[in-house]
C-alpha positions in Angstrom: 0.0 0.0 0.0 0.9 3.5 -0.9 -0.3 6.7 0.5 0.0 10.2 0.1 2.1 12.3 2.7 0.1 13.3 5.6 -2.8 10.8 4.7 -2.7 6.9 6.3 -2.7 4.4 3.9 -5.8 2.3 3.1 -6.4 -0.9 2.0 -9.5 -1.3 -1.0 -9.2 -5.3 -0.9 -12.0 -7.4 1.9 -10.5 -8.7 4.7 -9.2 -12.1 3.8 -9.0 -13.3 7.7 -10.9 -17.0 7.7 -9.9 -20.1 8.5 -9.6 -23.4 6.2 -9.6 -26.9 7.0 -9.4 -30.1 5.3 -8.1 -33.5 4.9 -5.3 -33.8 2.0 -5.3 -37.1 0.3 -2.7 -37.9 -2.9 -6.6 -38.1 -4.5 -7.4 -34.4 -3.6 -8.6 -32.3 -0.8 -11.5 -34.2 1.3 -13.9 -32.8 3.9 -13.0 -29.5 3.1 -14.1 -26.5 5.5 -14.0 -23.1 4.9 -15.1 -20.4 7.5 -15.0 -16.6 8.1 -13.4 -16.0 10.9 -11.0 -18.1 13.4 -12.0 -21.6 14.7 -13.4 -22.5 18.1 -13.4 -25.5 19.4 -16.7 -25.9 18.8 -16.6 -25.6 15.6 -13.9 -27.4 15.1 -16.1 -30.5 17.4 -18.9 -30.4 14.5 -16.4 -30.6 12.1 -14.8 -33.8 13.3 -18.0 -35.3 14.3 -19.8 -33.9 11.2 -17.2 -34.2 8.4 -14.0 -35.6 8.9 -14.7 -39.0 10.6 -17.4 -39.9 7.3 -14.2 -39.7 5.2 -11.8 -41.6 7.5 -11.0 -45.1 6.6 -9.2 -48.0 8.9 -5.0 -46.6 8.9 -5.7 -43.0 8.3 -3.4 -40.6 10.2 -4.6 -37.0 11.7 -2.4 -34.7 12.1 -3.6 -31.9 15.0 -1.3 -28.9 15.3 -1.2 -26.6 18.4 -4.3 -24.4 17.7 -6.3 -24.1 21.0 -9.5 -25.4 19.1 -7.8 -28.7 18.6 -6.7 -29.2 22.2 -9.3 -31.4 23.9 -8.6 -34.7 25.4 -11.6 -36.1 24.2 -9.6 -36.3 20.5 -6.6 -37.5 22.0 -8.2 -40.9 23.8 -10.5 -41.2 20.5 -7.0 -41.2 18.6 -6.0 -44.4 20.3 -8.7 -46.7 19.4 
């Protein structure tokens, strides 16, 4: 961005902050998720129980990073079955 001197600099382009979610496969992009705005845990709850697990098959890996909405014990003993 550029402004004028004296004048604070704008930006014309929407706001772009979301959050997206997914489950790569070599086949493509499965249970995909797209949302405005950050992720709660509840969201991210209906998207597990909603989404994700109807494309899991027997050997899949998940992969949960550090985000606070994927913190929850409740996927960590489900992991382990």
């Amino acid at each position: 961005m550029k402004s004028t001197p004296g004048h604070p600099a704008t930006n014309a382009s929407p706001s772009t902050a979301g959050t997206n979610q997914g489950a790569p496969r070599a086949t493509g992009l499965l249970a995909p998720l797209e949302i405005d705005g950050a992720l709660n845990g509840e969201l991210f709850r209906a998207y597990v129980e909603q989404q994700l697990v109807k494309v899991l098959t027997a050997g899949d890996i998940v992969v949960l990073d550090n985000l606070r909405a994927t913190r929850s014990p409740a996927y960590a003993r489900r992991s382990r079955v």
